[in-house]
N, C-alpha and C positions, 0 to 999 in steps of 0.2 A: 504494500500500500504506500502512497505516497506520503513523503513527511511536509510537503507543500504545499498548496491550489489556491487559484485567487477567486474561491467560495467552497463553501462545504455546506451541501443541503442537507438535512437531517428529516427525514424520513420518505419510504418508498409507498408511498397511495397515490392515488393521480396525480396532485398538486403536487408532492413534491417530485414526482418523473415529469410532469410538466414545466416545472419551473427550471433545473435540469435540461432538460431539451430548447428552451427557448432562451438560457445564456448559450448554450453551444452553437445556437442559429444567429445569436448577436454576435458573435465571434469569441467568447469566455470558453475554450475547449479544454481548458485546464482546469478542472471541475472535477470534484467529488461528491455520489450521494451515500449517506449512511441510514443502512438499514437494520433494526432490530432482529429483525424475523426476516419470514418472504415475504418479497413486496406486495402490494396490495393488502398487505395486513391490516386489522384494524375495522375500520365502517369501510374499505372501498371496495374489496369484496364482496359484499351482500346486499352493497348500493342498487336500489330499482335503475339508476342508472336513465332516466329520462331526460331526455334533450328540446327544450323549448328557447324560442328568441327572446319574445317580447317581455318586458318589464316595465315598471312605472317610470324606473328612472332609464334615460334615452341613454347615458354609459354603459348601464349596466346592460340594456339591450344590444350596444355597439358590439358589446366584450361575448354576450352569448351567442351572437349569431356569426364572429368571429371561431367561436369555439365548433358550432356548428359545421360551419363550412369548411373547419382543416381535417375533421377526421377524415373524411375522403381520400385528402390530401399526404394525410399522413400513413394510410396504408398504403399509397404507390408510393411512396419515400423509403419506407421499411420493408415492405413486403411482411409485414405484420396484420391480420386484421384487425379491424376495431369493433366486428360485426355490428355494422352501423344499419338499421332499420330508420328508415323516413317515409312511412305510410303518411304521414300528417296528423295533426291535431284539433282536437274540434272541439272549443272555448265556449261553453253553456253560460245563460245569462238569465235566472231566475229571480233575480231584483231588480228594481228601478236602477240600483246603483253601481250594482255588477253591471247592467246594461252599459251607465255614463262611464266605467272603467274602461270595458272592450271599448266603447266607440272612443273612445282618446286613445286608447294603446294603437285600433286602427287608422287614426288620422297621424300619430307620431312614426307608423307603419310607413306610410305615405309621403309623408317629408323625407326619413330617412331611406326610402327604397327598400324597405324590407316587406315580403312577402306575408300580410296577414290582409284579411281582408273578410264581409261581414258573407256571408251566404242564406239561403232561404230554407224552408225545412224537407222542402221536396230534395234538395242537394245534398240536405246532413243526411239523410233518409238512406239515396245512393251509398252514400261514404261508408255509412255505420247505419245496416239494418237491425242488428240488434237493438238499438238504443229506443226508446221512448220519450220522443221529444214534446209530449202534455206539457205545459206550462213554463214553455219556455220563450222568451223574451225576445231571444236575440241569439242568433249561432254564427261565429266567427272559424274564420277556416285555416290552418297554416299548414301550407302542404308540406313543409321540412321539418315540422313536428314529426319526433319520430325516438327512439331506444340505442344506447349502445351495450356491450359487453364491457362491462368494467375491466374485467383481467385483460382483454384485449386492449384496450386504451390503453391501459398503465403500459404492459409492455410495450406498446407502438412506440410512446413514447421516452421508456429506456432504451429500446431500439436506436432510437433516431438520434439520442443522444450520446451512447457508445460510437456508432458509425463518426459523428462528430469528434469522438475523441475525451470524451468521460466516461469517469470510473463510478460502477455503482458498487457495494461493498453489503452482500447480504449477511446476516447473520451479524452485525458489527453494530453493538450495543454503543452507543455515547455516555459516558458516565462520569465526563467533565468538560462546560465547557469555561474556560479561565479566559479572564480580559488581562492584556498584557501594557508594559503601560506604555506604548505608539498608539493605541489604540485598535493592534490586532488579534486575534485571538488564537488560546491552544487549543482542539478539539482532541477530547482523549478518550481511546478505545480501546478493551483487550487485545486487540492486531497492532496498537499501536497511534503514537500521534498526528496531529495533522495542525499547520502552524497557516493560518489564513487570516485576510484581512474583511472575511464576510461570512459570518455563520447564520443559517437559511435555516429556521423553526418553519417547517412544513411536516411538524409529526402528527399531528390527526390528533386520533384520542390520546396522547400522549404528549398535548402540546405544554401542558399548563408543566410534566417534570419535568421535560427538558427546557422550559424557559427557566425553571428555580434551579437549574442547575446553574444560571449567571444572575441566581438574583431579582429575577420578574415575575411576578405577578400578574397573570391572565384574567383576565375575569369569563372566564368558562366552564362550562358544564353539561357533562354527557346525560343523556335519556335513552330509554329504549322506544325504539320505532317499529310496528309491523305492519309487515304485507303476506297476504297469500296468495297461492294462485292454484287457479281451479286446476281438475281433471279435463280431461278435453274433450272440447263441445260441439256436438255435432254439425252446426250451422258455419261452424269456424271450420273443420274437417271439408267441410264441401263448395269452400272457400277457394279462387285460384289465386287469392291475393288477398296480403297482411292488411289487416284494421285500423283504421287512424285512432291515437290516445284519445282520451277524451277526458275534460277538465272542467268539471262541476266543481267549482270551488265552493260554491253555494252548498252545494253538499257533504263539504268538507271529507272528498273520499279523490282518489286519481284513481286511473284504469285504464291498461291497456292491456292488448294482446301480449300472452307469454307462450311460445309454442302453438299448439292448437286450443288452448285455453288463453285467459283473463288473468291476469297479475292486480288486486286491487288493493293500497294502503291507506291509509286512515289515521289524522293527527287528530287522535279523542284527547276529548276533554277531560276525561279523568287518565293522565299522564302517569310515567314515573319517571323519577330519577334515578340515573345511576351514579357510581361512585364518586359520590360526593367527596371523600376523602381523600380521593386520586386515582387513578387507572391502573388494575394491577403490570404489573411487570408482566408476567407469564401470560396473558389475554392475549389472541392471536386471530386465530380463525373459531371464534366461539361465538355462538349465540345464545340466547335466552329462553328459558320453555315458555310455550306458547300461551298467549294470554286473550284468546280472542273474544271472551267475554266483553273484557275493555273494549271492541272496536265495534260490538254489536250494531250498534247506532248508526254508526259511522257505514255498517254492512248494509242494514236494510233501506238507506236511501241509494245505496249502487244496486240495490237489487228490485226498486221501484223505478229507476233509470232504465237499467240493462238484466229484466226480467231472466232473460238466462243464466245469470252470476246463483241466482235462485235453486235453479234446475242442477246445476255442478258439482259436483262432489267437490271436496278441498285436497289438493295433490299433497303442499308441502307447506307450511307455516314461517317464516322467517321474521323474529324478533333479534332486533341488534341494534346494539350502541350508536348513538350520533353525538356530536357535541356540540356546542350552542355556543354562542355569542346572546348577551342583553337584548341585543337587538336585530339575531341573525345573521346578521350581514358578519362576513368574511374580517378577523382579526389582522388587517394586512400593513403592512412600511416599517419603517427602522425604529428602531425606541428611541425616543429624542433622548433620553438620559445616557447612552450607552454610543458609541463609534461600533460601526459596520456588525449590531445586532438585528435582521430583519426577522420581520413574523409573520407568518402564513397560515392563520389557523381560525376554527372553528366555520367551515365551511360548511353550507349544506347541500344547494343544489349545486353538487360539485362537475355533476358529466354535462351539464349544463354552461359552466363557467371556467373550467377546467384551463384552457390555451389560455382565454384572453385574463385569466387570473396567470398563468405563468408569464404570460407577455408585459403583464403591468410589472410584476417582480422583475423579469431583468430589464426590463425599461427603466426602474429606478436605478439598479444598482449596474448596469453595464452607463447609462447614461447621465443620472442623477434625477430625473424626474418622469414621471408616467407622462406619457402623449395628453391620458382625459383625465378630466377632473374628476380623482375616485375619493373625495373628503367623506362622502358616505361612507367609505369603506377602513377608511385610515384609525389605526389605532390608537392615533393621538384623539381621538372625538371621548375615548375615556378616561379616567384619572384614577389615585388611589381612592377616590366617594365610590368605585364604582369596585363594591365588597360583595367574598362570598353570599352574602343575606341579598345585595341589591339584586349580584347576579343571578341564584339563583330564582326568585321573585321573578325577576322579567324573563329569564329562559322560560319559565313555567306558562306566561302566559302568552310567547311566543309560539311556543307548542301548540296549546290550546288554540291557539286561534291561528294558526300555520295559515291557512287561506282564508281568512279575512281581510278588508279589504283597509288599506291606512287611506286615510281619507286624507285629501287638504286639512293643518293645521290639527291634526289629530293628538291628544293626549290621552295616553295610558296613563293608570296607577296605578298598576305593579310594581312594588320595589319602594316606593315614595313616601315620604319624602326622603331622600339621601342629605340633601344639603340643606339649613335652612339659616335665615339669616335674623338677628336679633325683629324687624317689625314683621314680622312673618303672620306670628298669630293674631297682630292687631288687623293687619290686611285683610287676612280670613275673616275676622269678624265684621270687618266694612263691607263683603261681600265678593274679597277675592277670588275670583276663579284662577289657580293657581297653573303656570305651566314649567315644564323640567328644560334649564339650559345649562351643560355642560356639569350636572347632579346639583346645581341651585336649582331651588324653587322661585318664580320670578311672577308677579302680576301679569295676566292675559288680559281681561276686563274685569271688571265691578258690577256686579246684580243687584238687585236690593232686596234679596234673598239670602243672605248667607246660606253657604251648603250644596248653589248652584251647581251644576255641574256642566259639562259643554255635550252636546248635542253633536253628532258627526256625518257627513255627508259630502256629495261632490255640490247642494245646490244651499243656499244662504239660510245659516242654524241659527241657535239662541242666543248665540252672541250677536249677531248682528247688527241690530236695534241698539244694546245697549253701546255698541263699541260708536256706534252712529250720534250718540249722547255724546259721550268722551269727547269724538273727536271736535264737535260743536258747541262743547261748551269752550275748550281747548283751543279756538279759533277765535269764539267770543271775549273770552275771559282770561282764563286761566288752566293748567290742567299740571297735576303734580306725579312724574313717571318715577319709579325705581329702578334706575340703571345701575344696581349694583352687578348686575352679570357683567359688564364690560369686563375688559381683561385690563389691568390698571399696573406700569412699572416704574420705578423712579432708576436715574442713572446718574449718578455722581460722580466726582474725580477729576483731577485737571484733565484727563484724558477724555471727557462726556461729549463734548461737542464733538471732539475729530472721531471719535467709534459713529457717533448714530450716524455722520457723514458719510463714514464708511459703510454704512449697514443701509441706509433710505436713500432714495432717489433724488428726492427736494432736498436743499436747502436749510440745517437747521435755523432757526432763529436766531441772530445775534444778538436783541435786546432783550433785558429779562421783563416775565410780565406779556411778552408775546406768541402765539401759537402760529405751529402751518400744518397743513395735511399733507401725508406723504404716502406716495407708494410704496410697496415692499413689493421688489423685481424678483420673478422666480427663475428655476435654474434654466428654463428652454426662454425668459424676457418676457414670459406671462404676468399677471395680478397675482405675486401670493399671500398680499391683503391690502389695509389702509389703514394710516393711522393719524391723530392727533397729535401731537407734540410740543411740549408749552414747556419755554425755560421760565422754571423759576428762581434763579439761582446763577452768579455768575458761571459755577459748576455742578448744578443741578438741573435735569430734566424729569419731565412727566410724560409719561407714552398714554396713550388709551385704544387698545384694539378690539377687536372681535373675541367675547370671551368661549366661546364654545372653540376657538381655535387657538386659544393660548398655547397649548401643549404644541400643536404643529407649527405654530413660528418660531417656538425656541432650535428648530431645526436652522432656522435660516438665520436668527441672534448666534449660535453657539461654531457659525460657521466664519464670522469672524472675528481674530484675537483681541481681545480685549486691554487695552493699555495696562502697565502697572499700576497699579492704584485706583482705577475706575472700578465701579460697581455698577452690576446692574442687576436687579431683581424683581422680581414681583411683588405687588401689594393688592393680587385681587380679592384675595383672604381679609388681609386686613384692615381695606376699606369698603365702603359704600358709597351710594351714589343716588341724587336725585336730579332730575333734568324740571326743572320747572321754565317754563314756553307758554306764551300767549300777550295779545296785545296787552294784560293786564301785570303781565310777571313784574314789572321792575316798578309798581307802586305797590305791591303785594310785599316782593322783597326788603323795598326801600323800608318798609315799615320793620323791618327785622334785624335790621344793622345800622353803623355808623358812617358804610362807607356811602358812597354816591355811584349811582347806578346809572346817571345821565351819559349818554354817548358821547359826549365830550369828554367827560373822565375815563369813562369806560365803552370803548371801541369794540367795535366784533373783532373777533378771536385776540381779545387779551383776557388775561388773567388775573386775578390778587389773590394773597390770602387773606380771607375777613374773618372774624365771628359773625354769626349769623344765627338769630335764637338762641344766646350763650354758646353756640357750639363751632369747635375751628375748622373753617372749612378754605379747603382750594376750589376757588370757583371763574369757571371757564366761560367765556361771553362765547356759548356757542349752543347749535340746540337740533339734532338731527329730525325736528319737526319741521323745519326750514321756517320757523317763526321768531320775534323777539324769543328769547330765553336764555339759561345762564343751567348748567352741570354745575353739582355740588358734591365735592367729595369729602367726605370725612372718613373719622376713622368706623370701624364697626361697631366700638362698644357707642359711638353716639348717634348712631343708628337711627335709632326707637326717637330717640328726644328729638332728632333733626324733623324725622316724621310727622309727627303730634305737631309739632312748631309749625311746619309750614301747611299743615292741612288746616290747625285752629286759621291761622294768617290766611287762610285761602277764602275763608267760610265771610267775608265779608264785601266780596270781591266775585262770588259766586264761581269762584275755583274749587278742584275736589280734584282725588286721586284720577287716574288717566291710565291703561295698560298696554301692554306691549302690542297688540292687535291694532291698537287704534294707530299707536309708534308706527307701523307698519302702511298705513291708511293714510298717515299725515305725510312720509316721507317719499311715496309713491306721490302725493299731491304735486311736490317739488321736485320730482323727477330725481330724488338723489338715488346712487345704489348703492349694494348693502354686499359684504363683503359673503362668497359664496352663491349668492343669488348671481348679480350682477358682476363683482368682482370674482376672478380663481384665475389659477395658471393657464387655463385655454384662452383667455384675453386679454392680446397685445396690448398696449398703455393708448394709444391711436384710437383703437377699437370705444375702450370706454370713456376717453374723454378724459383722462389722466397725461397725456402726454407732456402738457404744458408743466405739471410738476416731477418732470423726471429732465434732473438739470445736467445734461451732457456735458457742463464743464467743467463737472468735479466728479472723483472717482465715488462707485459705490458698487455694493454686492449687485454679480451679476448686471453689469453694464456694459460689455461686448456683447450680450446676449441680448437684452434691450435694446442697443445701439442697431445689430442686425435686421430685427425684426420692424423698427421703429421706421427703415427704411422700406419696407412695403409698404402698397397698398391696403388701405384696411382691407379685408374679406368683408366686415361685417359693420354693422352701424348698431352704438345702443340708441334705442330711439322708445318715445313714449308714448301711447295708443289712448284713445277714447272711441273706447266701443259701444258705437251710437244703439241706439234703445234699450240699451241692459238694464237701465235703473226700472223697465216698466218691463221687461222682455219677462216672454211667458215661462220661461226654461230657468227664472228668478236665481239665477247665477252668474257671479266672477270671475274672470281668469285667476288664478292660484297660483300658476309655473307650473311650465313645462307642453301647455299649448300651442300647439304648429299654427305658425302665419301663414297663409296665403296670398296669392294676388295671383290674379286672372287664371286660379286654377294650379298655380305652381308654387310650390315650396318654396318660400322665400326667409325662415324665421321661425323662432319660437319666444314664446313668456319665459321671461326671467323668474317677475313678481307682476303679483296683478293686486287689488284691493279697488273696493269702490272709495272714492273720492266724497264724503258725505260733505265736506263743506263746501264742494266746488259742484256735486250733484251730478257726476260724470261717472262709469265704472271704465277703470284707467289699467293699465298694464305699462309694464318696463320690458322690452325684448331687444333682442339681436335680428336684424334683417340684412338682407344684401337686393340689389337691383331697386331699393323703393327710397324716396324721401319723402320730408314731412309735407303734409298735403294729399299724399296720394291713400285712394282708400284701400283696404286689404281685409280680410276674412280672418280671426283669431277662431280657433276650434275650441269655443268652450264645452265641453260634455261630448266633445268629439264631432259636437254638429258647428256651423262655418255661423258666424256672428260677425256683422258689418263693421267694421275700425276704421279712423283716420290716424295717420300720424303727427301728432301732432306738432306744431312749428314750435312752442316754447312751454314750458308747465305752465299747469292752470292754477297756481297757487303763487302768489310773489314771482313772478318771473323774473324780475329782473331785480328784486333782493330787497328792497325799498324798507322792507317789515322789517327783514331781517338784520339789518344792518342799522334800523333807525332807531 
């Protein structure tokens, strides 16, 4: 075995022979995989193994129908099969809402040229005579819906990757991996060590003890999954051609053909857990004894579907291990705490995602950054809040509701609260409806129910009305947000101005008491955020970013060295924060301090520190509502008192707390964007209207790469819609993200962020377009059906800043 490679992947199941294979095809031929056992050990083995495109998020359908289209590819490469079945699949729509899912999955079909599309029941009939299609809604068709052989897959793609020139290493337990201090690592094996500068956690049920062997903490957890599959069925026997899958999510059951019989599985609601305390060692190719009691339920609505599933005897039983992510999705990129540790775990629909999850992994690490935006996917989106108790909580209720549908702005509470912050339970009591960002609990809206709860849908819920209040009193008066979720860090040191220099695009500030916004350039000259910046201090600053992505920008802070003597850290623990916005805010204010609030003394985006209500606060002349307003940060034990203070102070002024929904409503008014929606690494600085602060005449992280790209042509325009008759339109819905734009029939766009506009009386959207400008009309797919938009020339809210600045 090799005592060198520049990677070592640690475990053999699809993902990690995929991940594997696809540094050998970026040119990384100097690669090792280690495997405990034989490969496909583990859940990939006894994986149903189903292969579907579409998804809600348009990456995550890029990367499957990527995955789709290589196994073909990758049995003539090897000469390995992959026993790839693509009879098709046929997508059941028994609810109103399942209906608004499919038809937006088939309009984002349609933009991105991927084969889905809706059909009639005389053609599902054709497809699949078994099935009984009574009360169904809507039937969508995907003809490369279709099954693979797991063991085939995995070896294809060990195959392709040996031919390339890697080593896989069966039988070759890991049972040390050491960080060295360059920052590379020892991997240590009974055969022997391996000394790399990239160790690849792709071991499946095994992921959470080989990451504690450097130290990490996963937040994962295995369950048992079963499927059966029938004896074989006569109608299928006198078949000259395999059955399309068929996906009643409605039903919470999947089903396709297995042989001359039916393979059907089932995420019931009364679940289990498996080894909570860790995955044995010895666990290889074992299963569980059969429990099909539990899937009963889950049986006789596939047996009201596909009345023959009835008639079939049960051939063979398979219960086995899966393991979970909080929120399903794939444990995937480098631990920003740790140099060249990446993770590849807790994967579900793995034969589904398999390539284009291996293509993102050595996209990062052959190149430094993935092509698409996968922040869904990234495992910086957790932190240590997110504990055995949190994890398991949400794994449970992910199971349980495996195909249910996440709706626009949807909140679970499973697991919750994880974080909460000193006015927490005052809020609740005022009629918080509380949402989860980054395991803070954070104001959504205000009811005058306490105990509300939120209502979920693709078409306008319980909040609506009331967030409609917010934002109009908030326009009239006053309105009191809690931005303590920001991600909030101070940097000191003679050395503070020349790092963030080095680190941001803009221009620090030279005067103290002044703020600028600034890009953060990614590694391909993409968005990989935006931030605020206010020196307070000849050698003092204050950052304020996106807090659900704190963890993922400390990857791009930690990438360059930081002076002797400079400090920089976080304080979004330690403080809080209020944005108080509205024609009324700075006579409201004025009453609560000594300083002077008039725009003479106090100009947009500058800063002081004042007391305010007795309490010391850094307070920032800015307000992401695009209104007068002023952010107030204190610390967190004055929290509570800061609260009380400025709601009493509101209450004569007819100001009241305001929630992040409305933040959302009010910001979409002024056309600003928001980092992830609007901002991420797929969009060059040109693209969103940042160019003008990325200052080409001083160095800063990744500016060759900016510089490059800054010299194209945009592809794409951020631009802002008003989708004419929505506010009265019968289908009583808003674009949300992620709805394909049209014009005259052609794909030209999608939603960013959409909200209605209650003070301006417009339902509005923020998108990406190419071939249109402002003026011209276009078609936005909300619910999948074409709804009339203009683009519009300037926001409908202060356009030209007048409020904001005065």
């Amino acid at each position: 075995m090799k005592t060198h490679a520049q990677a070592v992947v640690i475990g053999g199941g699809v993902i990690g022979c995929s991940i594997l294979y696809h540094l050998t095809k970026m040119g990384w031929t100097d690669v090792i995989l280690l495997e405990r056992d034989e490969l496909t050990s583990g859940s990939t083995w006894h994986a149903a193994a189903n292969i579907h495109g579409l998804h809600d998020s348009a990456n995550i359908s890029r990367i499957q129908h990527y995955t789709m289209n290589l196994y073909n590819s990758l049995e003539a490469e090897t000469g390995q099969s992959c026993g790839v079945f693509q009879p098709g699949s046929l997508y059941l729509a028994q609810t109103e809402a399942r209906e608004h899912q499919l038809r937006l999955q088939a309009a984002k079909a349609k933009l991105y040229g991927m084969n889905f599309h809706e059909i009639d029941r005389a053609r599902a009939e054709e497809l699949h005579p078994l099935v009984n299609f009574d009360g169904i809604r809507c039937i969508m068709w995907e003809p490369d819906g279709g099954n693979v052989d797991p063991s085939g897959v995995t070896n294809a793609y060990a195959a392709g990757a040996r031919q390339n020139g890697a080593e896989i290493h069966r039988f070759t337990p890991v049972t040390a991996t050491t960080s060295q201090p360059d920052g590379t690592w020892i991997v240590e094996t009974p055969k022997g060590n391996v000394a790399t500068p990239w160790v690849i956690n792709a071991a499946g049920l095994w992921g959470r003890e080989v990451a504690a062997l450097a130290g990490i903490e996963l937040p994962l957890q295995p369950t048992e999954h079963q499927y059966f599959v029938t004896e074989a069925i006569a109608e299928i026997e006198g078949m000259d051609r395999r059955l399309p899958s068929v996906a009643d999510r409605d039903g919470e059951y999947y089903l396709r053909q297995e042989g001359k019989g039916l393979l059907i599985g089932a995420y019931e609601r009364d679940m289990r857990f498996w080894a909570e305390e860790g995955t044995p060692l010895d666990f290889a190719h074992d299963l569980f004894a059969d429990d099909l009691d539990r899937i009963e339920e889950n049986m006789m609505r596939a047996i009201d579907r596909v009345p023959a599933v009835g008639e079939a005897g049960i051939k063979r039983v398979i219960n086995g291990p899966m393991i979970w992510s909080p929120d399903s999705n794939v444990i995937l990129g480098p631990v920003p705490e740790f140099k060249g540790y990446f993770c590849c775990n807790g994967i579900i629909p793995g034969f589904s995602q398999s390539a284009g999850m291996g293509l993102m992994v050595a996209d990062w690490i052959v190149e430094g950054e993935m092509r698409y935006d996968m922040f869904a996917w990234d495992m910086a989106r957790f932190g240590d809040w997110a504990d055995k108790a949190f994890t398991k909580a949400k794994v449970g209720d992910q199971y349980a509701h495996r195909f249910a549908i996440h709706f626009p702005n949807e909140e679970r509470a499973a697991g919750r609260p994880a974080r909460v912050r000193p006015a927490y339970e005052v809020q609740k009591a005022m009629g918080a409806v509380m949402g989860l960002n980054y395991g803070w609990e954070h104001p959504l809206w205000y009811s005058d129910a306490p105990g509300t709860v939120d209502t979920n849908g693709f078409t306008r819920q319980n909040w609506w009305g009331p967030v409609g209040a917010e934002c109009k009193m908030l326009r009239a008066a006053a309105g009191i947000i809690d931005i303590s979720n920001f991600a909030k860090y101070r940097c000191v040191g003679a050395g503070a101005e020349a790092w963030l220099n080095a680190v941001f695009a803009n221009r620090m500030p030279k005067s103290v008491g002044r703020s600028c916004l600034t890009p953060l350039i990614s590694v391909r000259g993409g968005i990989a955020g935006d931030f605020t910046v206010t020196r307070t201090a000849d050698d003092e600053f204050w950052i304020i970013g996106s807090g659900m992505a704190e963890r993922y920008h400390k990857r791009f802070f930690d990438m360059v060295p930081r002076p002797e003597g400079t400090v920089f850290e976080s304080h979004t623990d330690a403080m809080c924060g209020f944005n108080v916005a509205g024609p009324k805010s700075r006579e409201m204010l004025a009453r609560m301090t000594n300083a002077s609030l008039e725009t003479v003394d106090w100009p947009f985006m500058r800063s002081q520190r004042i007391e305010l209500g007795g309490v010391e606060c850094l307070a920032l002349r800015v307000s992401f509502t695009g209104d007068l307003g002023w952010e107030l940060h204190c610390a967190e034990a004055d929290q509570l008192r800061l609260w009380e203070a400025l709601i009493e102070a509101g209450k004569p002024y007819g100001a009241g707390p305001v929630g992040s929904r409305a933040l959302m409503s009010l910001r979409v008014e002024k056309g600003y964007g928001s980092w992830s929606r609007e901002y991420s690494p797929e969009y060059w600085p040109q693209e969103v209207g940042l160019a003008g602060l990325c200052k080409m005449d001083k160095d800063f992280l990744h500016k060759p790469a900016a510089a490059a790209v800054m010299e194209n042509t945009p592809r794409e325009a951020l631009v802002l819609l008003h989708l004419e008759g929505a506010a009265t339109d019968a289908s009583n819905a808003d674009a949300t993200g992620g709805e394909p734009i049209f014009k005259d029939g052609r794909g030209i766009g999608r939603v960013t962020s959409g909200a209605y506009g209650y003070s301006v009386g417009m339902s509005l959207a923020l998108g990406y377009v190419k071939g249109a400008v402002p003026g011209d009309a276009v078609e936005v797919m909300v619910l999948g059906r074409p709804h009339k938009a203009i683009i519009l020339e300037e926001p409908p809210f202060d356009a030209k800043g007048a409020i904001l600045r005065g």
